[in-house]
Structure formats: structure tokens, C-alpha cells
C-alpha positions as CSV (number, residue, x, y, z in Angstrom):
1,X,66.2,37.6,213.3
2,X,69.8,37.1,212.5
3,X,72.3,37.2,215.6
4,X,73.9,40.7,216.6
5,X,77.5,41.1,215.9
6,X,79.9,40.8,218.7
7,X,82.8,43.1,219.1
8,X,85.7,43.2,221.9
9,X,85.3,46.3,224.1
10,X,88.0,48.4,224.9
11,X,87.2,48.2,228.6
12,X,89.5,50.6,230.0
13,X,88.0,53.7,228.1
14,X,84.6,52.1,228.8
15,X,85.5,52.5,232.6
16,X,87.6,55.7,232.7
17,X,84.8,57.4,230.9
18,X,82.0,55.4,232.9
19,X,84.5,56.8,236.3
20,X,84.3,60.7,234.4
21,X,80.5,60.9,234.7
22,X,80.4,59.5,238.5
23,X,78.3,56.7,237.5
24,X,78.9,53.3,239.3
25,X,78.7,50.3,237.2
26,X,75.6,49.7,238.8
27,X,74.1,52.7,238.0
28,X,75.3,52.8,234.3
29,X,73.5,49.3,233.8
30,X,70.0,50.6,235.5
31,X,70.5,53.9,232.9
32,X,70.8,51.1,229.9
33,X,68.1,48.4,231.7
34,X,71.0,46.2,231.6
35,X,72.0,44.0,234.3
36,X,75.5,45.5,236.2
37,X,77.7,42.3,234.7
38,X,76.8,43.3,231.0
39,X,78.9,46.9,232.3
40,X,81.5,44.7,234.2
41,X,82.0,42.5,231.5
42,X,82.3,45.2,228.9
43,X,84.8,46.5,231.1
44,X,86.8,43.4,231.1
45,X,87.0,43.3,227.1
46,X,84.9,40.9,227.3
47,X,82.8,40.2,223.8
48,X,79.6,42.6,223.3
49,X,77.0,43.3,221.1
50,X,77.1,46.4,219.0
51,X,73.6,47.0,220.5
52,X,75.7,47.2,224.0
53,X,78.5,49.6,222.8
54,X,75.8,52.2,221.0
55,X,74.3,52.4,224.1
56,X,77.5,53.1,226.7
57,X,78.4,55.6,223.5
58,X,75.4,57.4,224.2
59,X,75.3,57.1,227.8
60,X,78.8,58.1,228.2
61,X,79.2,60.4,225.5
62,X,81.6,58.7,223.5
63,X,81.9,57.3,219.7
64,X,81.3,54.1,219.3
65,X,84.7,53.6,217.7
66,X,86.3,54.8,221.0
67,X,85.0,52.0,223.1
68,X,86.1,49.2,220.4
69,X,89.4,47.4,221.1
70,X,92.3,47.5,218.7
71,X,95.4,45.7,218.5
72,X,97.5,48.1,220.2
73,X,94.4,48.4,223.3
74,X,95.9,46.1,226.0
75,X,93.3,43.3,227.6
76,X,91.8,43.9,231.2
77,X,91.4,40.0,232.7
């Protein structure tokens, strides 16, 4: 199977949305059966799958589009 795509996140709509439905980071990952540094990390901008940011679109209800980085999206470190 070929290797999923990787995209940078926008990480601080990840976590300002994440913050608007009351979820931790930790409970965000158990709704997704990932671990709670695949959440962290995504909110870092840190590189993810596109199999990662479908799923925080769905869980938060968000477009994908939203929670992809663009040049004028600053980095979290």
C-alpha cells in the first residue's frame, strides 16, 4: 500500500476548535483510537496524515481545509 500523504496542520484551529467542544486532548485521541501525542502533535503543526485531519474534521466539525496550514497560518513550536 503506498504511503499516506502528510500535510502540516494548522494547530491552532485544531485546538481552538478541539477547546469549543470541551474535549481534552486526551479525550479527542480516545474518540479517534489515537494515542493523545498524535492530537498534541497535530496541534503543534506538526506533519499528519490526511487520514489524521479527516478524522479531527469529523470529530470537531470542521472542513478539512480548515485544519491545513497555509502560508499566512503562523507555526505553534
Amino acid at each position: 500500500m503506498p504511503p499516506t500523504p502528510t500535510v502540516i496542520p494548522n494547530g491552532a484551529r485544531i485546538r481552538e476548535l478541539r477547546e469549543a467542544t470541551g474535549l481534552s486532548a486526551a479525550e479527542l485521541g480516545a474518540r479517534l483510537r489515537r494515542h493523545v501525542t498524535t492530537i498534541q502533535n497535530a496541534e503543534r503543526g506538526r506533519p499528519v496524515s490526511l487520514i489524521i485531519i479527516g478524522q479531527l474534521s469529523r470529530a470537531l466539525g470542521a472542513q478539512p481545509a480548515e485544519l491545513i496550514a497555509d502560508d499566512s497560518t503562523p507555526e505553534r513550536t
